[in-house]
Biopython code that builds the backbone (N, CA, C, O; Angstrom):
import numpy as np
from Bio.PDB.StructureBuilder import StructureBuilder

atoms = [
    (1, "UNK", "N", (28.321, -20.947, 3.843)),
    (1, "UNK", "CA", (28.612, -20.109, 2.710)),
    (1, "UNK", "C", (28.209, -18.666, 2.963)),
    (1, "UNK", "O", (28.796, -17.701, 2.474)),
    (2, "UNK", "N", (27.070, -18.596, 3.835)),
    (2, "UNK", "CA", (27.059, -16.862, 4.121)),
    (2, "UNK", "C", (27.656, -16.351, 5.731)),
    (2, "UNK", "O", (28.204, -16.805, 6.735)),
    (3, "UNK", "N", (27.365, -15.670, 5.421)),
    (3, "UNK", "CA", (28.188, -14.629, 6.951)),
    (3, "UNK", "C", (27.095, -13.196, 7.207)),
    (3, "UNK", "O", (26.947, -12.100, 6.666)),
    (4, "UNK", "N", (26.362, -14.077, 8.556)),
    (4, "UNK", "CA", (25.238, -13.320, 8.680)),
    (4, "UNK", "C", (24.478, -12.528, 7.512)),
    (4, "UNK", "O", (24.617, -12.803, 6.320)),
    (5, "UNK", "N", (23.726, -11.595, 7.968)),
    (5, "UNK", "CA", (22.263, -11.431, 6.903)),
    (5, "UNK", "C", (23.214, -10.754, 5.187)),
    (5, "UNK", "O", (22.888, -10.693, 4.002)),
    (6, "UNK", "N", (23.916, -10.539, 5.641)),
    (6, "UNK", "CA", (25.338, -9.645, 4.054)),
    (6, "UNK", "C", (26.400, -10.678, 4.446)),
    (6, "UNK", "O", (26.777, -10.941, 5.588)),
    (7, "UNK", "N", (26.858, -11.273, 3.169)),
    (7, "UNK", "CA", (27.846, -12.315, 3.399)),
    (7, "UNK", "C", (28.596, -12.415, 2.017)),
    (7, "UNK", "O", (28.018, -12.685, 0.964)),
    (8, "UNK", "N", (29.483, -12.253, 2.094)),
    (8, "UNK", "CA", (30.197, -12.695, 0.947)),
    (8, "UNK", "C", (30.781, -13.900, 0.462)),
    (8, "UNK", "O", (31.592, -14.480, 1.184)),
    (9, "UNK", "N", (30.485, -14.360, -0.657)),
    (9, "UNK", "CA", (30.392, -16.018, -1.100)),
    (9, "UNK", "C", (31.873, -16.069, -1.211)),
    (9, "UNK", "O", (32.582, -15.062, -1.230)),
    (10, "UNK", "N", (32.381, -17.509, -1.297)),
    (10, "UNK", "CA", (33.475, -17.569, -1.384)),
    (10, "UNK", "C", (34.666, -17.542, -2.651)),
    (10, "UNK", "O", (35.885, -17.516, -2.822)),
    (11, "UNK", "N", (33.659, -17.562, -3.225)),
    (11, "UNK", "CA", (34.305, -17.172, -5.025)),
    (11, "UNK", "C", (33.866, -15.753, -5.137)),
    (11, "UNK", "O", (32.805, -15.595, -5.740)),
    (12, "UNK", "N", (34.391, -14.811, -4.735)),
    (12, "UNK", "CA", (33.648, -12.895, -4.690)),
    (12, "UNK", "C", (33.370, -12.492, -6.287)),
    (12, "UNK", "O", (32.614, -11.633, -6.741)),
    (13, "UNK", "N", (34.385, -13.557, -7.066)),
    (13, "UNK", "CA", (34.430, -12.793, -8.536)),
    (13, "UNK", "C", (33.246, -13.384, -9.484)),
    (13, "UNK", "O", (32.925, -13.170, -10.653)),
    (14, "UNK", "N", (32.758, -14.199, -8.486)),
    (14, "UNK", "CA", (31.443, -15.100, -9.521)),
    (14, "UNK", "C", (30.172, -14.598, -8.842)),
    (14, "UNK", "O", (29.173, -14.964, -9.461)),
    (15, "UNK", "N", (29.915, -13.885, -7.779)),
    (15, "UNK", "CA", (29.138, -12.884, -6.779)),
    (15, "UNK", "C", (29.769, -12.581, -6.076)),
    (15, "UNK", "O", (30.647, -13.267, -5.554)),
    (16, "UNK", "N", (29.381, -10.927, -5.749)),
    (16, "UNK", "CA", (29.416, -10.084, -4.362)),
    (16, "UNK", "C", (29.300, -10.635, -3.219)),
    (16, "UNK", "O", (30.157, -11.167, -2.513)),
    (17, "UNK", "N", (27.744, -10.426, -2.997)),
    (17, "UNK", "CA", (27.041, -10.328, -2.113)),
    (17, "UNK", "C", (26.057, -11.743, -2.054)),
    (17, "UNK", "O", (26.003, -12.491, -3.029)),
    (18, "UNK", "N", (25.493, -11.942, -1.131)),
    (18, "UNK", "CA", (24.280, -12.705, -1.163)),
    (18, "UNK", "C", (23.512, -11.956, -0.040)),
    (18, "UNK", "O", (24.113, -11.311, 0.819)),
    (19, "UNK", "N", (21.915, -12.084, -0.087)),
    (19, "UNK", "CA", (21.380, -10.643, 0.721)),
    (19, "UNK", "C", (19.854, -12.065, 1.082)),
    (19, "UNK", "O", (19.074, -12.549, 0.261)),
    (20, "UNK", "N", (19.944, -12.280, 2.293)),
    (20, "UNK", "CA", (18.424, -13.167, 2.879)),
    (20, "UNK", "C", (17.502, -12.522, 3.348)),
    (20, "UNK", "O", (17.917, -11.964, 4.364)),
    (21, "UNK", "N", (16.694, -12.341, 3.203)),
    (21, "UNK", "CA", (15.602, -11.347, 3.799)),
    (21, "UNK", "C", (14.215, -12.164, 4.276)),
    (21, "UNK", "O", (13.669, -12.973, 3.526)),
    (22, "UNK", "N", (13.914, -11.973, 5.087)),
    (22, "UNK", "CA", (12.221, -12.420, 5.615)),
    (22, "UNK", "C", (11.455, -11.366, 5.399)),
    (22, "UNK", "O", (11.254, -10.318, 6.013)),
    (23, "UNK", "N", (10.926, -11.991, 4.078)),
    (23, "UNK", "CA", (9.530, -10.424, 3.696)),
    (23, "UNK", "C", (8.442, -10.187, 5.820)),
    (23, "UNK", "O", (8.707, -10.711, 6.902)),
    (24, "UNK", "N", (7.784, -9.600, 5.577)),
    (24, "UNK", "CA", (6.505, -9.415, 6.112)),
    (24, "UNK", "C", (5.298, -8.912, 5.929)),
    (24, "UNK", "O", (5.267, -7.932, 5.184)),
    (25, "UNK", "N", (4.108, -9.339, 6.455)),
    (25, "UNK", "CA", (3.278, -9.401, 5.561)),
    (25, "UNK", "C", (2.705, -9.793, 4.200)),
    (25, "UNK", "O", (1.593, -9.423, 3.825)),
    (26, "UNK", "N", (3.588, -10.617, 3.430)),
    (26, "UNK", "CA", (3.217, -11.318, 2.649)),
    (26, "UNK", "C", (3.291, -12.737, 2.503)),
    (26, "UNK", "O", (3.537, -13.455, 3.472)),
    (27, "UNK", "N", (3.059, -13.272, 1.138)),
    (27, "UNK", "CA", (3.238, -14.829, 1.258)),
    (27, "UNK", "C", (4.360, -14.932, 1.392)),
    (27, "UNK", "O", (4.665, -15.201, 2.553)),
    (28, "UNK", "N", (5.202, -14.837, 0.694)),
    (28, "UNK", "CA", (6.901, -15.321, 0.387)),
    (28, "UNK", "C", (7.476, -15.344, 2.151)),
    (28, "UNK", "O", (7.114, -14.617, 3.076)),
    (29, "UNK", "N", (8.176, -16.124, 2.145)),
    (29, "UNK", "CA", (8.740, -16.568, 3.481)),
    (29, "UNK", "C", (10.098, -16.185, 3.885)),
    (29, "UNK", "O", (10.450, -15.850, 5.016)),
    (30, "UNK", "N", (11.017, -16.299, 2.538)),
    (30, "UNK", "CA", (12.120, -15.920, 2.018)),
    (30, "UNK", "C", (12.571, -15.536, 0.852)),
    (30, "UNK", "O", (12.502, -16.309, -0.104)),
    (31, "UNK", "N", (13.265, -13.916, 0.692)),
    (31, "UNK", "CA", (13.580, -13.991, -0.403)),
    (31, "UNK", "C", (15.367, -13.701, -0.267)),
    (31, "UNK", "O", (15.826, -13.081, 0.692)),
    (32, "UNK", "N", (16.338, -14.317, -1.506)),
    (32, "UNK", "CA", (17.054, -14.111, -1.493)),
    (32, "UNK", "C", (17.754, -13.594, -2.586)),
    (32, "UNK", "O", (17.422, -14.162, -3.626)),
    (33, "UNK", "N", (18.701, -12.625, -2.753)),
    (33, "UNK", "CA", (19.109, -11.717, -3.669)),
    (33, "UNK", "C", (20.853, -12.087, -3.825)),
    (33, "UNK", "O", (21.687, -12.123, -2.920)),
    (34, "UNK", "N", (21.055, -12.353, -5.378)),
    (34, "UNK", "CA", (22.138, -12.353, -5.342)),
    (34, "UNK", "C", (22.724, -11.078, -6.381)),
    (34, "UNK", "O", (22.167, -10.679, -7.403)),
    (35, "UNK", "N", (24.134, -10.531, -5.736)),
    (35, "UNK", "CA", (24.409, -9.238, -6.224)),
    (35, "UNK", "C", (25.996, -8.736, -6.393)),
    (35, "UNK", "O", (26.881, -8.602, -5.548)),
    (36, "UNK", "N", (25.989, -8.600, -7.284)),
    (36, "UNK", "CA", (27.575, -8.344, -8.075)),
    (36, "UNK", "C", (27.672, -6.832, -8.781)),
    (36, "UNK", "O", (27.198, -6.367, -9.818)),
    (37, "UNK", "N", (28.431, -6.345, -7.827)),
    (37, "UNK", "CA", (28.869, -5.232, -7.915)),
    (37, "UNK", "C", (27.333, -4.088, -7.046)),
    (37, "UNK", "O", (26.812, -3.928, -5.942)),
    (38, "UNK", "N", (27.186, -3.456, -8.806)),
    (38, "UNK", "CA", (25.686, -2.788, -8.103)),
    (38, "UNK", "C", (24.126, -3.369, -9.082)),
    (38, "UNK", "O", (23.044, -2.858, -9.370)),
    (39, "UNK", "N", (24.947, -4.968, -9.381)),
    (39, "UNK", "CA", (23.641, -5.370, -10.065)),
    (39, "UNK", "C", (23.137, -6.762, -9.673)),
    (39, "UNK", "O", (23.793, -7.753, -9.352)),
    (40, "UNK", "N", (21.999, -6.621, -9.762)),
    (40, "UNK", "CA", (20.857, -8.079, -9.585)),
    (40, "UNK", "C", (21.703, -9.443, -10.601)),
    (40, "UNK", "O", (21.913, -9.218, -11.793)),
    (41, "UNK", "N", (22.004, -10.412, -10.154)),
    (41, "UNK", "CA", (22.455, -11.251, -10.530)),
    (41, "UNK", "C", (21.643, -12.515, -10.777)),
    (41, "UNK", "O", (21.770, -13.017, -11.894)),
    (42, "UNK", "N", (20.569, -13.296, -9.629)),
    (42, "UNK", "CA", (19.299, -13.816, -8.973)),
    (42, "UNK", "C", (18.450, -13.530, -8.010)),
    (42, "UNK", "O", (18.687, -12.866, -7.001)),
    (43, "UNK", "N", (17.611, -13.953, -8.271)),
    (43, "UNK", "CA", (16.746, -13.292, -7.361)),
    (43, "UNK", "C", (15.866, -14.968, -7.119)),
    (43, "UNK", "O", (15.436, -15.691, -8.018)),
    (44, "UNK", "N", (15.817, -15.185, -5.798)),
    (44, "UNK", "CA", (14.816, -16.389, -5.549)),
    (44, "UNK", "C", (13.924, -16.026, -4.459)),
    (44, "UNK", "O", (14.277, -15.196, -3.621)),
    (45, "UNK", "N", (12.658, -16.666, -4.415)),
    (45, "UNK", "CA", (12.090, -16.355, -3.525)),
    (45, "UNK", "C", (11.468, -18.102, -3.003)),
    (45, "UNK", "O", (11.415, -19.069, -3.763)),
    (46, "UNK", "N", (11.068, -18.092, -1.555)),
    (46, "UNK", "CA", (10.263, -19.136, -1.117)),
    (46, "UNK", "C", (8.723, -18.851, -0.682)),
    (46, "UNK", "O", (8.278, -18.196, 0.260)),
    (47, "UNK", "N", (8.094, -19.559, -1.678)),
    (47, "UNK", "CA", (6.287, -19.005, -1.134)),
    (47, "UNK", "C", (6.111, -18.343, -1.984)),
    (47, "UNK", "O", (6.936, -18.031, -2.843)),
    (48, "UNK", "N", (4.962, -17.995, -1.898)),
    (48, "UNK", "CA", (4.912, -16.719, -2.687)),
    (48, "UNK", "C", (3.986, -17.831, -4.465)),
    (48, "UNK", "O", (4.244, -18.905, -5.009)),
    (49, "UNK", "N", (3.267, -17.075, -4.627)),
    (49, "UNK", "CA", (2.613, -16.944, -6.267)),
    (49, "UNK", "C", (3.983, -17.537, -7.086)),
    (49, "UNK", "O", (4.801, -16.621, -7.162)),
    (50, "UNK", "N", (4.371, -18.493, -7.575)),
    (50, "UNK", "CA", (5.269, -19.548, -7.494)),
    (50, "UNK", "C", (5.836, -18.364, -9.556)),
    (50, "UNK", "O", (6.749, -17.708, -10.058)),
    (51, "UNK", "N", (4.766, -18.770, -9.784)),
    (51, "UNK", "CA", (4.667, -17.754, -11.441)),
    (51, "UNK", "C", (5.134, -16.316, -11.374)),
    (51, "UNK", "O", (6.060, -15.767, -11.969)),
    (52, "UNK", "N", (4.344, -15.890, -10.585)),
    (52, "UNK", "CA", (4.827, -14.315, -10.263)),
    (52, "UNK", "C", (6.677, -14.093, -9.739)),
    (52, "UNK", "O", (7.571, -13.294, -10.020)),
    (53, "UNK", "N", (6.566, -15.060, -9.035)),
    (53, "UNK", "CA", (7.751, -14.323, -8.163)),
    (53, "UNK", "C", (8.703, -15.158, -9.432)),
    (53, "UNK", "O", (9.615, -14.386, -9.728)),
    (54, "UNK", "N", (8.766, -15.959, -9.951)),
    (54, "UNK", "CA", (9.453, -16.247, -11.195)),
    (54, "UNK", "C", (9.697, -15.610, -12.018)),
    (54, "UNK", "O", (10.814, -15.700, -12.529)),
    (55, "UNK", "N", (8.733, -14.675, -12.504)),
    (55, "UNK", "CA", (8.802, -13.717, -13.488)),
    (55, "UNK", "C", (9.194, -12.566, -12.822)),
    (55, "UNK", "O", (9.659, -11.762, -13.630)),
    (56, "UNK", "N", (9.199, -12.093, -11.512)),
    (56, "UNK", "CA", (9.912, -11.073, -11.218)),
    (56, "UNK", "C", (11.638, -11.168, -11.418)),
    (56, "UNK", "O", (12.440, -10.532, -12.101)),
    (57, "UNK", "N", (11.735, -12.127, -10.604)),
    (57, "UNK", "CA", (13.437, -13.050, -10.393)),
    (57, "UNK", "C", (13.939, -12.421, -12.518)),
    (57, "UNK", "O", (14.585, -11.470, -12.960)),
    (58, "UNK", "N", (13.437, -13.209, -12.968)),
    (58, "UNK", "CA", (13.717, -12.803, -14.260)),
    (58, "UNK", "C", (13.878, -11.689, -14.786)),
    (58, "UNK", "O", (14.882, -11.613, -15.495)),
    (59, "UNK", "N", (13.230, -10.746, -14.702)),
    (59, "UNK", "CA", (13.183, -9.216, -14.880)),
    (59, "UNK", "C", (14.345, -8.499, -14.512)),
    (59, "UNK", "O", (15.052, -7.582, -14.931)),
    (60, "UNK", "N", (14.249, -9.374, -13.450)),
    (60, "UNK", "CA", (15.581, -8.115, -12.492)),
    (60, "UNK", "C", (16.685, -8.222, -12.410)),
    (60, "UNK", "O", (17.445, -7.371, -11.950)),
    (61, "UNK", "N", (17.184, -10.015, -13.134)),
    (61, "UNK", "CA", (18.495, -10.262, -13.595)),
    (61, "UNK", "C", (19.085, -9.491, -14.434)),
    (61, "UNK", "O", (18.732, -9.240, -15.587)),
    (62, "UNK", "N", (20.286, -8.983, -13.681)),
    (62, "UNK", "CA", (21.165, -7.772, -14.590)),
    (62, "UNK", "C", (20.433, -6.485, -14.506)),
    (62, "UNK", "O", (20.707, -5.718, -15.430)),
    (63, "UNK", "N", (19.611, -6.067, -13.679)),
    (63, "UNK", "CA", (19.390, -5.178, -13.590)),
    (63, "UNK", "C", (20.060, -4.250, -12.347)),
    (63, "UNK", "O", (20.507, -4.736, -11.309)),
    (64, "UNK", "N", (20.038, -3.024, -12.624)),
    (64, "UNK", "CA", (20.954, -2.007, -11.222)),
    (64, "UNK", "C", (19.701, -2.106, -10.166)),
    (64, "UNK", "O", (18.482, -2.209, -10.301)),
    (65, "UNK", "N", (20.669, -2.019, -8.956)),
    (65, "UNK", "CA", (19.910, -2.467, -7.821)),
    (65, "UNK", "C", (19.242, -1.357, -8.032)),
    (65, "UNK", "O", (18.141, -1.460, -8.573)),
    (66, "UNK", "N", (19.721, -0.102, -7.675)),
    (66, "UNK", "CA", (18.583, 1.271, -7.768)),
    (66, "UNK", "C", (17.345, 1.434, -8.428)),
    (66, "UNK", "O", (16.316, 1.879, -7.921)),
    (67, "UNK", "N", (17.561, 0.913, -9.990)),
    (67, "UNK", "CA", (16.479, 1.308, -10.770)),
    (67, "UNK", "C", (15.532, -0.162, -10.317)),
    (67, "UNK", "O", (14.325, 0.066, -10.400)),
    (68, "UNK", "N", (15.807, -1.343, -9.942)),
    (68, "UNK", "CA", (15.030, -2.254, -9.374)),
    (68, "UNK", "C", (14.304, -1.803, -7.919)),
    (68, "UNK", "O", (13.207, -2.288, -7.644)),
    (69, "UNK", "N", (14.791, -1.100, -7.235)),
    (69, "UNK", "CA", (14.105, -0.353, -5.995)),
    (69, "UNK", "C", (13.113, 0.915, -6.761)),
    (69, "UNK", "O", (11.904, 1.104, -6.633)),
    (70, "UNK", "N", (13.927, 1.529, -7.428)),
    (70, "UNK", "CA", (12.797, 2.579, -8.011)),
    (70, "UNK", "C", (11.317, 2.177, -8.499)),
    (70, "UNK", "O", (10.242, 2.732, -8.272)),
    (71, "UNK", "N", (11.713, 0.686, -9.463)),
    (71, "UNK", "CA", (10.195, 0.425, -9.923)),
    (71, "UNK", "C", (9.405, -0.740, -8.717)),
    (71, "UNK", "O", (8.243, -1.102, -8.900)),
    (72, "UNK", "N", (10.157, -1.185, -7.615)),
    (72, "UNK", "CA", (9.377, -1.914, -6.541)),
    (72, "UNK", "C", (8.558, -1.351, -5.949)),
    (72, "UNK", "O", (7.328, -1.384, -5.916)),
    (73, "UNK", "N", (9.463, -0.710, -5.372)),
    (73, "UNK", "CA", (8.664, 0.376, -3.786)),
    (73, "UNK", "C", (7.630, 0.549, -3.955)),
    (73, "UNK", "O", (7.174, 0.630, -5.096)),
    (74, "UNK", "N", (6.983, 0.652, -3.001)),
    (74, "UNK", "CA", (5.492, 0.777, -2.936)),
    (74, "UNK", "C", (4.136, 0.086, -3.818)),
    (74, "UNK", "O", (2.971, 0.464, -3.937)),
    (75, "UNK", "N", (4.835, -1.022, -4.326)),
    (75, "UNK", "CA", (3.678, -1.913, -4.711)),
    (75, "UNK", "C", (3.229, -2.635, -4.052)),
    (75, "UNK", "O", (3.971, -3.357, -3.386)),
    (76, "UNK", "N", (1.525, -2.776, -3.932)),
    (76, "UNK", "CA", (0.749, -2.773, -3.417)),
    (76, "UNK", "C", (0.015, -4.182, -3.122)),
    (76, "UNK", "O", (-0.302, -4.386, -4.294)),
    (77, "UNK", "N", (-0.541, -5.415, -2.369)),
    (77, "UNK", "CA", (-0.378, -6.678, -2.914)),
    (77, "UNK", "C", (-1.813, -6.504, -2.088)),
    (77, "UNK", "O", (-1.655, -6.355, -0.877)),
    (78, "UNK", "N", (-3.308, -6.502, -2.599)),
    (78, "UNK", "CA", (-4.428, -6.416, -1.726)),
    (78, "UNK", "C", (-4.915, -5.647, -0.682)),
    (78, "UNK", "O", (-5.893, -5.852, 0.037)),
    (79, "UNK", "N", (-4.088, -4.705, -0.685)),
    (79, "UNK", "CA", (-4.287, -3.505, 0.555)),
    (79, "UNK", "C", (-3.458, -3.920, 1.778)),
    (79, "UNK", "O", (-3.643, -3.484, 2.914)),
    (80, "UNK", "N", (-2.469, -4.864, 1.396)),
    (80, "UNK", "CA", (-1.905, -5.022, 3.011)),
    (80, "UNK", "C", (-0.775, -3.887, 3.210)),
    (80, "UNK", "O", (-0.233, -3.915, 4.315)),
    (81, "UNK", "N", (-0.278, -2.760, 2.191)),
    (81, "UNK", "CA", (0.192, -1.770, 2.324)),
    (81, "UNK", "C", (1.831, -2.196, 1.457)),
    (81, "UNK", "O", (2.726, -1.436, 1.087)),
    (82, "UNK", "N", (1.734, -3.475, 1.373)),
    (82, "UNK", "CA", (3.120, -4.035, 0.795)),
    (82, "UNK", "C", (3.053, -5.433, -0.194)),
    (82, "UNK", "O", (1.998, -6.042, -0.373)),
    (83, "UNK", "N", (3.981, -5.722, -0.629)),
    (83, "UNK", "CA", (3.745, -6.758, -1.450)),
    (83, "UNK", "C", (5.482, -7.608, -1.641)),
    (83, "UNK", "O", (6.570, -7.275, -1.173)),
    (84, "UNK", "N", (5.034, -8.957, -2.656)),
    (84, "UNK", "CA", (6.860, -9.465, -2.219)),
    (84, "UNK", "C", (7.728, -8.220, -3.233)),
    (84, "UNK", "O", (8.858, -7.887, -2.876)),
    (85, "UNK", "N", (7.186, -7.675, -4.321)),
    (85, "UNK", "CA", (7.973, -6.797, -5.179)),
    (85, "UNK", "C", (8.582, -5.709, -4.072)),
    (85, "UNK", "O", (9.773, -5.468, -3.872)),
    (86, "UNK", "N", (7.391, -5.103, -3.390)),
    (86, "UNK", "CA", (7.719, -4.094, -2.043)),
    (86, "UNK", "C", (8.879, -5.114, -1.552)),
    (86, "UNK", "O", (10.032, -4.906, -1.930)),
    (87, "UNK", "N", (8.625, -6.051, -0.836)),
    (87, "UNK", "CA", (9.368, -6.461, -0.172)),
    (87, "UNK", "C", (10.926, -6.537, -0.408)),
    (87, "UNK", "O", (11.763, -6.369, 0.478)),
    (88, "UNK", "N", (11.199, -6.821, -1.767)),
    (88, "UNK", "CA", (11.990, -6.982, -2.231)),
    (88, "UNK", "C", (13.414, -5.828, -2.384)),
    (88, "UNK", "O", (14.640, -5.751, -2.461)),
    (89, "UNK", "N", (11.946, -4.958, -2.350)),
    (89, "UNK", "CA", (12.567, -4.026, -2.584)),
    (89, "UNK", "C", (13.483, -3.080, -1.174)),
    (89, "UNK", "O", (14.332, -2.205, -1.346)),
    (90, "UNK", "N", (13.052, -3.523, -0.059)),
    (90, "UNK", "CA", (13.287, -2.998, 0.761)),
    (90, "UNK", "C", (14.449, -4.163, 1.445)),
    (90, "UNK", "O", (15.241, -3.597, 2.198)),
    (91, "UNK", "N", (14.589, -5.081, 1.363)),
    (91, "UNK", "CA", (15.745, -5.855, 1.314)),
    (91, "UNK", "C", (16.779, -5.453, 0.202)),
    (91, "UNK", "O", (17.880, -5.322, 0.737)),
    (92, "UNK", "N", (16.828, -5.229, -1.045)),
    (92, "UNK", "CA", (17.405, -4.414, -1.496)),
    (92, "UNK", "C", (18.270, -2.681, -1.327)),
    (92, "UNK", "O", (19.311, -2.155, -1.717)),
    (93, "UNK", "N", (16.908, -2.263, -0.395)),
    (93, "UNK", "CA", (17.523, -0.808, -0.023)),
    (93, "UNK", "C", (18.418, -0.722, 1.180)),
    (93, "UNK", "O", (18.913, 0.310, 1.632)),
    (94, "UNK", "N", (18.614, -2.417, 1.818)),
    (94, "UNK", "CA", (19.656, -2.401, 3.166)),
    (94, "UNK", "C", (20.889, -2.406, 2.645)),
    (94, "UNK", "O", (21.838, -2.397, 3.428)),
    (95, "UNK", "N", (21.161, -2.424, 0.989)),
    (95, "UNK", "CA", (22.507, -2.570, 0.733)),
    (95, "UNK", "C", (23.033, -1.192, 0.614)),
    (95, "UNK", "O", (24.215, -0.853, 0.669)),
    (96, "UNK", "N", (21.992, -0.445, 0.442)),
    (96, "UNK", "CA", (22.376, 1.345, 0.506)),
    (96, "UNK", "C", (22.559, 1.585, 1.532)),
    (96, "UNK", "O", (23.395, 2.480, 1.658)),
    (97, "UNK", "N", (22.002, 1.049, 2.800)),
    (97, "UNK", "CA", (22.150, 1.823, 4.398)),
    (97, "UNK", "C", (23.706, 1.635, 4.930)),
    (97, "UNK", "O", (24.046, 2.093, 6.021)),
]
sb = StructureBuilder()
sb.init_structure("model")
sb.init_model(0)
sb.init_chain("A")
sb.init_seg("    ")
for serial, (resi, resn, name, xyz) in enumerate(atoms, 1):
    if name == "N":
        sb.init_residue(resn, " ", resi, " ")
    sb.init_atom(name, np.array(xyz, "f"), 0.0, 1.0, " ", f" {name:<3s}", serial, name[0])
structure = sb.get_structure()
């Protein structure tokens, strides 16, 4: 169903995109982003603070990818310089590159 790391599902009009990412440095192992048009559709993650990353996923449904990168970036998870929200967020910003 995907086509390498940006893949388009096979129904395009029920999602875009699907976006896999391997955080680093944090717990989460995998997160994956689903995205229609220029908005957050799901958001799942594997690992990770099981509550937290639930309640992020939630937040960000229907939200514009941009303003979801605006409030990620640079959050902070114990001083390791990043976190899965960071993370997230920067798997997110490969759809701008």
């Amino acid at each position: 169903m995907l086509f390498g790391i940006f893949g388009t599902l096979l129904s395009p009009n029920v999602m875009d995109k699907i976006i896999e990412y391997t955080p680093e440095g944090v717990c989460s192992r995998r997160i994956e982003v689903y995205v229609d048009g220029s908005r957050i559709r799901k958001v799942s993650f594997a690992g990770g603070c099981h509550g937290n990353t639930q309640g992020i996923a939630a937040l960000l449904e229907g939200m514009e990818i941009e303003e979801a990168i605006r409030r990620l970036e640079g959050i902070d998870c114990k001083g390791k310089g990043t976190s899965c929200p960071d993370q997230l967020a920067r798997a997110l910003r490969q759809l701008s590159e």
